[in-house]
N, C-alpha and C positions, 0 to 999 in steps of 0.2 A: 727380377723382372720389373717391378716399379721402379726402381731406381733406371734402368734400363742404361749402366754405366758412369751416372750419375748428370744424367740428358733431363731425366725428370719427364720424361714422353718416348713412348714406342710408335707414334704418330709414323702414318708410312710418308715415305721421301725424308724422313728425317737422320741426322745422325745417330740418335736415340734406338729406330726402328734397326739402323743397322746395328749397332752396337748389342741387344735384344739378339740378333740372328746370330752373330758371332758366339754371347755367353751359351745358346742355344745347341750352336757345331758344336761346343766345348763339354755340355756336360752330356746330350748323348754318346759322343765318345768316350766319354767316362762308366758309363753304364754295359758295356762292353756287347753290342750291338754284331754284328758280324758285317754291316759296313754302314757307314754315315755320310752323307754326301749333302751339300746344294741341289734346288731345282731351282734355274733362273727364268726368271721373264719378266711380260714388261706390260703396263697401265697404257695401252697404245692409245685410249682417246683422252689423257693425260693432256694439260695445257705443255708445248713446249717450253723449255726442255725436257721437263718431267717426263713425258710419253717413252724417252730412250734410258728414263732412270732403270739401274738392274734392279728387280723386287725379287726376294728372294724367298722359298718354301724351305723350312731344314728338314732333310730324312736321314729316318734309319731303318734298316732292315734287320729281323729276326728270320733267318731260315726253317722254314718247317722239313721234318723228315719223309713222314709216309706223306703226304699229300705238301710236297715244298709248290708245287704250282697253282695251289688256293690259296688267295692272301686275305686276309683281314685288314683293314684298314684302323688305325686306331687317330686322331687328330682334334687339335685345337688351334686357334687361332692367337698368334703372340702380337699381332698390331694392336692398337686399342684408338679411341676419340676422346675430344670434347665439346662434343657437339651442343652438347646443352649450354656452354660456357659462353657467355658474351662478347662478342669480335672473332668467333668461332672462323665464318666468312673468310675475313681477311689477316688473324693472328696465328693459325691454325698451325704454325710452322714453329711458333714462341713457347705456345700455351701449355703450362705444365697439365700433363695429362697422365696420373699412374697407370691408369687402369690396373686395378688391382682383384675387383670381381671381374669387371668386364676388358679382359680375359686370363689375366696372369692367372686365377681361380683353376679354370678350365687347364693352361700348361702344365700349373704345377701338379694336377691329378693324373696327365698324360705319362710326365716324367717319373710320379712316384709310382705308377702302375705298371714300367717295364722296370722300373728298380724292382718292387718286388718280383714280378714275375721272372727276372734273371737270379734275382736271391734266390729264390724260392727253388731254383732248379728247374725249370720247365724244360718241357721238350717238346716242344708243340709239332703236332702234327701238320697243321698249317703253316703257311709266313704270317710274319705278322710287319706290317710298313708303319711308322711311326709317323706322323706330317704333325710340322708344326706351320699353319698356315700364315703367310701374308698376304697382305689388302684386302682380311676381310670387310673392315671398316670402306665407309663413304668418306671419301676426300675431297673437298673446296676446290681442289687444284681436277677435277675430272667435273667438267659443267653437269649442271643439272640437265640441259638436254640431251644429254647421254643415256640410253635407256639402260634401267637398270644392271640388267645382264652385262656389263660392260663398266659400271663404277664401284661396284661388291661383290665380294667371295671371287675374287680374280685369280687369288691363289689357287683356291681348293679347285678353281674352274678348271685353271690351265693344266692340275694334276691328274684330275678326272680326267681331260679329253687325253691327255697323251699316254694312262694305262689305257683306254680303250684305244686307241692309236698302236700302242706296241700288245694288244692280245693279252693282256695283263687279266687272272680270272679272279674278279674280284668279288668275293665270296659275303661279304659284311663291312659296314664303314659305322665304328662308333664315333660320332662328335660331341666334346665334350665345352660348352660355354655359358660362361656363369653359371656358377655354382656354390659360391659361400655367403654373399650377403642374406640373410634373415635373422632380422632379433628376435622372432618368437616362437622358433622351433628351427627342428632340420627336417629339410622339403625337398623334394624333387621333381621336377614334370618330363615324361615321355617325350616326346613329337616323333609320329611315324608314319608314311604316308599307306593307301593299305597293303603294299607289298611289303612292309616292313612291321606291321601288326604282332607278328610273330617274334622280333624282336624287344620291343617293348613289352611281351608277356612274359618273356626270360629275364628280362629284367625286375620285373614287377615278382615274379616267383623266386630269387635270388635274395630280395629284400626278404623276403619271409624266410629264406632258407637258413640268411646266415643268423637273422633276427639281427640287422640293422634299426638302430634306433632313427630309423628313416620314413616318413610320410611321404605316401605318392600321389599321382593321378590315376584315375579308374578309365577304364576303357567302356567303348574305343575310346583309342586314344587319338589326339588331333594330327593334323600337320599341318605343319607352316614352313616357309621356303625361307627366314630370317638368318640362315648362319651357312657355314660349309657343309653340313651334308645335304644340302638340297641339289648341288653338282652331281652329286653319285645319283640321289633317287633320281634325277631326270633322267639318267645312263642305265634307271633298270635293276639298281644297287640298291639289296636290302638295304636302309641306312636309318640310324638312330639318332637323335639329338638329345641329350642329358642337358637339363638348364634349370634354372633355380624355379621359375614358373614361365607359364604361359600365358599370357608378356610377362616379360619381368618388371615391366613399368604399369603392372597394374597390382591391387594388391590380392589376395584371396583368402580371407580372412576365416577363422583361427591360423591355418598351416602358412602362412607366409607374408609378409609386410613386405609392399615395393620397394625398390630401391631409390633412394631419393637422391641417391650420386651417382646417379645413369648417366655417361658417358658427361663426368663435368670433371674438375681438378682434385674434389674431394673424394674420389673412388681411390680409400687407398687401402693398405693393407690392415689396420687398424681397428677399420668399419666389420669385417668381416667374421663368419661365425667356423671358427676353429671344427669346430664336432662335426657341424652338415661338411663341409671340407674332407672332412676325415672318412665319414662317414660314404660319400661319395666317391669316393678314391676304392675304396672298401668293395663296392657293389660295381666300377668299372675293371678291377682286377677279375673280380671273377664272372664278369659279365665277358672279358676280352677271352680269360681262360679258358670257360665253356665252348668260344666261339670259336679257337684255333684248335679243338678237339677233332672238329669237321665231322661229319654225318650228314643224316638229313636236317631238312629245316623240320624243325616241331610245326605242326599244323597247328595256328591261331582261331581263336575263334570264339567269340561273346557267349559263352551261357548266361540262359534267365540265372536271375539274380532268385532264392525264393525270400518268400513274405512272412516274416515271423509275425503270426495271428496271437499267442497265449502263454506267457510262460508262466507256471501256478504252482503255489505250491499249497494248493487246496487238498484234503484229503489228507491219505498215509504216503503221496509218494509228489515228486517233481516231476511237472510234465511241461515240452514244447509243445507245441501245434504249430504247424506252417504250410504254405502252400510252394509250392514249385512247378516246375515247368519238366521237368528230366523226365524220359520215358524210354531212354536206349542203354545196352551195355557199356559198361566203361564208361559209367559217368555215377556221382555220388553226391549226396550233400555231407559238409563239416559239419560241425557243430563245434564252438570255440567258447569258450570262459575268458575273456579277455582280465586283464588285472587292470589297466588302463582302458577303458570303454572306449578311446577311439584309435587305440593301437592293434590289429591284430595278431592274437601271439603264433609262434613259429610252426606247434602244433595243436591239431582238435582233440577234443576231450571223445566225441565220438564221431563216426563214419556211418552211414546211414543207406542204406540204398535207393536206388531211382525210382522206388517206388513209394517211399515210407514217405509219410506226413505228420509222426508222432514220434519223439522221443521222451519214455520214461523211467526215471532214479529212483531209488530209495531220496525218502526226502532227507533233506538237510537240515542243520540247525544252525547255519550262519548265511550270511548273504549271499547269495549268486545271482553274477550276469551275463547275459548268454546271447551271441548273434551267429548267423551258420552264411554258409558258402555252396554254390554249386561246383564241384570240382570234377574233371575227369582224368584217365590215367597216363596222359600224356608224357612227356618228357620234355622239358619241365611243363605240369600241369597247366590247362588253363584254370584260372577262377575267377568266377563272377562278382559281379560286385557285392562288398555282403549287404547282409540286412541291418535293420537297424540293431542296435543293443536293446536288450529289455531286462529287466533285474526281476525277480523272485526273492523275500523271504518269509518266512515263517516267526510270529508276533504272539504274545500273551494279553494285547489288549486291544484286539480289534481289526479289523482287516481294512484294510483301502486297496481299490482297483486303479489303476493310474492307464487314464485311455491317450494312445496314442494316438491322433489326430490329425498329426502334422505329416503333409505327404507331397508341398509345395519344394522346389528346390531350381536351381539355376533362372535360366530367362533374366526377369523382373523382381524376382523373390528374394530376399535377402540372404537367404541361406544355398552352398553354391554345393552341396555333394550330396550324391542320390542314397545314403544312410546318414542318420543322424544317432547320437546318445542321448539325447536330451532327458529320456526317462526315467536315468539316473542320478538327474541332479532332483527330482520329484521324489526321489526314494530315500535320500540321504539320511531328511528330518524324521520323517516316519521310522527308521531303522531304529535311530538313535533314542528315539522316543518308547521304542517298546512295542510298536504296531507291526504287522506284517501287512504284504500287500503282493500283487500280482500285476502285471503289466500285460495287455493288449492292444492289438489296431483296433480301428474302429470300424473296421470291416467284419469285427468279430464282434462288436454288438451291433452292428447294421443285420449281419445274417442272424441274429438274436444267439451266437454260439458261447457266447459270454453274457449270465444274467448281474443284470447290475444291483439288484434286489438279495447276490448275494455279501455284497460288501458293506459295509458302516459306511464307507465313505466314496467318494470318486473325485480324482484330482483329471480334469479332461485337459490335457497341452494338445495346442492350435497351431504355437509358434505364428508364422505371419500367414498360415493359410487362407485364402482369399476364394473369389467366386469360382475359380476355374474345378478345384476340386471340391469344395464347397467345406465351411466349417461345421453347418451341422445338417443331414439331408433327412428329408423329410420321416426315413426311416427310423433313425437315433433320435430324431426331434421326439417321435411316439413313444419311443423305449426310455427317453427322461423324462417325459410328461410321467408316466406311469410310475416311473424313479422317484419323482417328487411327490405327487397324488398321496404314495405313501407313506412319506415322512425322510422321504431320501437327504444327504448331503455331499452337497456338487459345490466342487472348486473348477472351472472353465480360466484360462487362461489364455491370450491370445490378441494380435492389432489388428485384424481384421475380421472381426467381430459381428461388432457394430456395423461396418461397412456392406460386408457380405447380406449381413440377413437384415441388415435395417434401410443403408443405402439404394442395395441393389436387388434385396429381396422381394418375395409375394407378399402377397397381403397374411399367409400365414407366417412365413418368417418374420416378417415382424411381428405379430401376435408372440412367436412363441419367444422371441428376445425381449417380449414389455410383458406377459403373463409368467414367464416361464425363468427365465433369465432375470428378468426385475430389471431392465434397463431401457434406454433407449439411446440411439444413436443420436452424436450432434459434430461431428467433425470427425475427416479421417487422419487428421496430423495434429499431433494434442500440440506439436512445434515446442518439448521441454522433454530433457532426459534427467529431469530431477523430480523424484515423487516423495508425499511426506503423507502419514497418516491422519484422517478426519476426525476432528474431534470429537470425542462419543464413543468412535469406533473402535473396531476390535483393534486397529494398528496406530492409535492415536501416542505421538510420539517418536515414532517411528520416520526416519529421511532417510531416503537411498539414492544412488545412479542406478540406471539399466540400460541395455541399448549398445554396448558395444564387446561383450566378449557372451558367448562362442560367435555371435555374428552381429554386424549393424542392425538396428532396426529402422528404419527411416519414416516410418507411420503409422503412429500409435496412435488408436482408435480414444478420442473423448465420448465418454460414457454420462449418461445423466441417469438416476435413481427413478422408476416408479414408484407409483404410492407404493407404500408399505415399506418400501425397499430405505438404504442411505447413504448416504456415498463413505465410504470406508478408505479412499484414499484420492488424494489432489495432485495432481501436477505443479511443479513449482510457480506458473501463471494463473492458477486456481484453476484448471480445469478439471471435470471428473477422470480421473485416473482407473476407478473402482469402487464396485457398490457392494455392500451385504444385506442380507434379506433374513429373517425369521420369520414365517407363519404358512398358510397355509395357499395353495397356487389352486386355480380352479377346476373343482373337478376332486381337489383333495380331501383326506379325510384325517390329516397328520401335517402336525406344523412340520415342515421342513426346511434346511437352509441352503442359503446359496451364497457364495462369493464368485466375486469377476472382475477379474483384473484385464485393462485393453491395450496390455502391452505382454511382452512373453517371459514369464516369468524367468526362463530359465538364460534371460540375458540380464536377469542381475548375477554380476561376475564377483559380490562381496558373498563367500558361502555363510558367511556368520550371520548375513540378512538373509537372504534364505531359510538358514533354519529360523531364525523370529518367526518370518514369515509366515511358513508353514506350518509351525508349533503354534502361532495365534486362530490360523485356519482351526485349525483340530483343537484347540479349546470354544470357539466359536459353535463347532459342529456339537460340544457337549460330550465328545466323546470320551471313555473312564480313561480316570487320573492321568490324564493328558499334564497337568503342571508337574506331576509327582515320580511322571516314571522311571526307571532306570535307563540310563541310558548305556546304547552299547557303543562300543567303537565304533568310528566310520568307516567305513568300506572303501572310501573314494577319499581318505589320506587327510592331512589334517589343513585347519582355514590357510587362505595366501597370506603369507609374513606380510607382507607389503599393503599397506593404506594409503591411498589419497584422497583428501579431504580439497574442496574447492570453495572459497567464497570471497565475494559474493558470488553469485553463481545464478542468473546471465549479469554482465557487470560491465559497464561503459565508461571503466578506467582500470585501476588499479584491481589485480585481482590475488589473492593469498592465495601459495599452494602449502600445505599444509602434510609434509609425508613420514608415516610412520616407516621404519627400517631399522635393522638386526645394527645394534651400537657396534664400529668397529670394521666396517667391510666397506667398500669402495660401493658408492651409489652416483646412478643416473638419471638424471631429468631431463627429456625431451618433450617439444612440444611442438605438434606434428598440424600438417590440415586435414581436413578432409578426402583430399588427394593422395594424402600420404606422402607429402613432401613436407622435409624437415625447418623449421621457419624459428626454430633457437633450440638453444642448450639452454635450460630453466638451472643447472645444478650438475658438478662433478666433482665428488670428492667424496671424504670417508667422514662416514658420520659416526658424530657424538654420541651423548649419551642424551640428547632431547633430539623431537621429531624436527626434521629439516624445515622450515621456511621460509619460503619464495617467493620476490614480490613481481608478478608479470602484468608490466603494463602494454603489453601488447602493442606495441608504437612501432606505425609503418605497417601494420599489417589490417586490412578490411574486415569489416563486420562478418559472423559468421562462426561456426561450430570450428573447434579447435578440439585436438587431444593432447592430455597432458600423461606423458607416458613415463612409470619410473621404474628403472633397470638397476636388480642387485643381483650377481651372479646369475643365473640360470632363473632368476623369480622377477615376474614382472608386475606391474598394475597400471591399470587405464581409467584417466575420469576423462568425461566429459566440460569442456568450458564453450557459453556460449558468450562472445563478444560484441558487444552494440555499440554502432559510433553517433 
């Protein structure tokens, strides 16, 4: 398909495009189809000649038996663009264009989905119509004052109006486009308009069924009218679109990096991630299978999500707490153990009924993490989005409570999914260390259902939570004054901090952030994603990145020390970063400690800084043989192979990359914008037996935050560079 016969472009009116429709007639009828034919037509507001050029759609037909007069639609589009590519306008007829995600991705899942399903033996009870679409692309040669409906998806258009034209009962329409470009995992996005809701929940239950190593979107889910199936939903046609994200030209960070050969000459076969391909392929067979079964449509339909409030393993036994919303039959919550904290596994550990809000075990004696689901007994179930992950274990040296706080997500907020894991990367060090600990929302010490006066320690993550949900409400403000008064130790982590209760707060939120806290606000954008420890202090010695894996942070609160207090860590511009406190807060009757970090902790993506970090925390607090303890395995797998080191780091010339990697395997260096467009190759090739490096003098490209990204097999790592001209 990239080669497109060796045209170098599937561009429509081209030789290429036709060439593409021919290899197209040839290998459906190789798949043994029950018949393959052309649909012709024509781009009629096309500059002439072009207007009477023939564009052609290639089909093939699968006969269904018991119900042969319900068709399913299965399609993708073989033209492709380069539109992003310079002399687009007026070369668009020259320009080598693969397109190799956008769309050969999408054909070749079409073609290997009726390969299997005719391997496989099927006999579907349904037809099933194959379309391989032309013009879905915008073309130079059809003016822009053409309205849309009339320059895009001309193919898919003209096939939709002419089944509804000959009475055709067209039962489901899957489109499948782009779907392999992402370096940082395999991903998928729904788009379904709300007749077609029920759809994308068959697909979204498929993924768990077969246990695709595949990442979704959560519902509802959106739609957008950008590809061939928006011809059918207008017609009233459940219809799906499978695409890599929604847009593909933006990124959504952890699950998926944009594409930054969106419709230009570099979209080629190359770029692409083999496994989401595979994997996607995987989840459209049995997504097309289920659908040529025929029956009723499954009833769609959003359950509340519940609130995981407490998982403990305080006592002789392990217990949940949560809140839900379910109050009818034939509906349930999961309860899941995930092994990967943000993967859900295929099945729960327990089933619970619509009325329970407790689940409890015989306690354990190794690590567990646990997030639940509302489910009901559908076919295929609906489930709600889950909750967050919260970990539990059981320690010989001390207990820490880790509050969950963070409850900001999409909009404005840097973090884009209504569950997070973050409270496992807060558990790791503790584990390893020898301490046990329990996780909560903070909803569960707002209603005081979790005392904090029972743990040695409290690590509170904030993440980027801001004024709208508030990072500490005047409730929890009472229940850590009380925490400290008598000799408590609080780790707060969080960039909007300072902002919330110092910028935007009352006159006691500031109080309790300069008495309580030991800080005070002085800026919402510290403007450095490089922090190093304060001399004196508990992390003196200590330089890290943060700020860009599990998500970007874009404003990271500068903190300044009250008395008593001292800043415990700088920004690479000197700004405060972070303060620690020993003594006693007023009202007290017991020195207690405090540290506060104004960025999120759990977006330093080094876990080996992490654990420092946290292992300095917990000798700070004083708590036993915190230097000496045993440690146990991690739970959450061993540090990332991969290091990058960055200096000078901001630097207004020459700047060292500096990357550790496994001697002997093929390694990658990209160095990407802010946009997530690709702006050089730093480094490709196999490395030695010393760490690679790179000298990037950034020439031609403007002042401004840079990522330097290094790729070895399936393992990645990200610094940060800021460049000043």
């Amino acid at each position: 398909m990239a080669s497109a016969g060796g045209h170098g472009s599937r561009v429509t009116f081209t030789a290429g495009n036709d060439s593409a429709a021919n290899w197209l007639l040839r290998e459906l009828r190789s798949v043994g189809l029950d018949s393959v034919w052309v649909d012709t037509f024509r781009a009629a507001s096309a500059v002439p000649p072009l207007n009477e050029y023939p564009l052609r759609n290639v089909l093939g037909l699968l006969r269904g038996f018991e119900l042969a007069g319900e068709v399913i639609v299965l399609g993708a589009h073989y033209d492709c663009s380069a539109s992003n590519e310079p002399g687009w306008a007026t070369s668009w007829a020259s320009l080598r264009a693969p397109g190799a995600d956008d769309n050969a991705s999408g054909v070749a899942v079409v073609l290997e989905a009726v390969r299997a399903l005719r391997e496989g033996g099927l006999r579907p009870r349904r037809t099933l119509l194959v379309a391989a679409f032309g013009a879905e692309e915008t073309n130079p040669a059809i003016p822009t004052s053409v309205p849309d409906s009339l320059r895009h998806h001309l193919g898919s258009a003209s096939l939709a109006r002419r089944l509804q034209e000959e009475a055709w009962r067209v039962r489901g329409m899957v489109n499948v486009d782009m779907v392999a470009y992402n370096p940082i995992g395999c991903y998928v996005e729904f788009v379904a308009d709300d007749r077609s809701q029920w759809l994308a929940h068959l697909g979204r239950s498929l993924i768990r069924e077969l246990g695709l190593p595949l990442e979704c979107n959560e519902p509802p889910f959106p739609y957008r009218t950008y590809s061939d199936h928006e011809a059918f939903a207008r017609r009233g046609v459940p219809a799906l679109l499978l695409i890599e994200n929604d847009p593909p030209w933006q990124t959504k960070w952890p699950f998926y990096l944009r594409n930054p050969f969106y419709h230009t000459s570099e979209d080629a076969p190359s770029r692409l991630n083999g496994d989401q391909l595979e994997a996607v392929a995987k989840l459209t067979v049995a997504l097309v299978a289920r659908l040529l079964e025929g029956g009723e449509e499954p009833e769609a339909r959003l359950l509340p999500s519940p609130t995981l409030l407490w998982a403990s393993s305080l006592g002789d036994g392990l217990r949940l707490q949560f809140r839900g919303a379910l109050a009818e039959e034939g509906t349930h919550y999961c309860v899941y153990e995930p092994g990967e904290p943000w993967r859900l596994p295929p099945q729960p550990v327990a089933v619970l009924s619509p009325h329970e809000t407790q689940w409890d075990v015989p306690l354990r004696d190794h690590y567990s993490q646990f997030c639940l689901t509302a489910e009901d007994n559908a076919s295929p179930p609906n489930i709600s989005v889950r909750s967050d992950v919260y970990p539990t274990a059981r320690g010989e040296r001390g207990r820490i409570l880790i509050v969950d706080g963070f409850d900001r997500w999409g909009g404005s907020g840097s973090w884009g999914r209504p569950y997070h894991w973050f409270a496992t990367l807060y558990a790791e060090p503790p584990y390893e260390l020898g301490f046990g600990f329990d996780t909560c929302a903070n909803e569960s010490i707002e209603e005081g259902v979790v005392p904090l006066e029972a743990y040695d320690a409290v690590f509170w993550l904030l993440g980027d939570e801001s004024t709208e949900d508030e990072t500490f409400s005047v409730r929890e403000q009472s229940r850590v004054q009380a925490f400290l008064r008598a000799g408590g130790r609080l780790f707060v982590s969080g960039s909007e901090l300072g902002w919330d209760l110092g910028a935007k707060g009352s006159s006691s939120d500031k109080a309790f952030l300069r008495d309580f806290l030991r800080c005070t606000y002085e800026a919402d954008d510290a403007e450095s994603y490089e922090v190093e420890g304060a001399r004196g202090s508990p992390f003196e010695g200590l330089s890290f990145a943060y700020g860009e894996i599990p998500y970007f942070e874009d404003y990271p609160d500068v903190l300044v020390p009250t008395s008593g207090a001292q800043l415990a860590l700088r920004y690479a511009n000197g700004k405060g970063a972070g303060i620690c406190f020993a003594g006693t807060v007023p009202g007290g009757s017991a020195e207690c400690r405090v540290i506060v970090f104004g960025f999120p902790f759990e977006t330093v993506s080094d876990a080996s800084v992490r654990r420092e970090l946290l292992s300095r925390c917990l000798a700070f607090f004083g708590l036993p043989e915190t230097a000496v303890a045993e440690r146990h395995e991690s739970p959450l797998g061993t540090p990332f192979p991969l290091a990058v080191d960055v200096f000078p780091n901001p630097s207004n010339g020459a700047t060292r990359l500096i990357i550790q990697a496994r001697a002997g395997e093929p390694l990658k260096v990209l160095i990407w914008n802010v946009r997530g467009q690709l702006v050089e190759t730093g480094y490709e090739g196999v490395v030695g037996a010393s760490p690679v490096s790179v000298v990037w003098k950034g020439e031609g490209h403007p002042s401004g935050t840079y990522l330097v990204e290094a790729i070895q097999g399936h393992e990645r790592a990200v610094r940060r560079v800021v460049l000043l001209r």
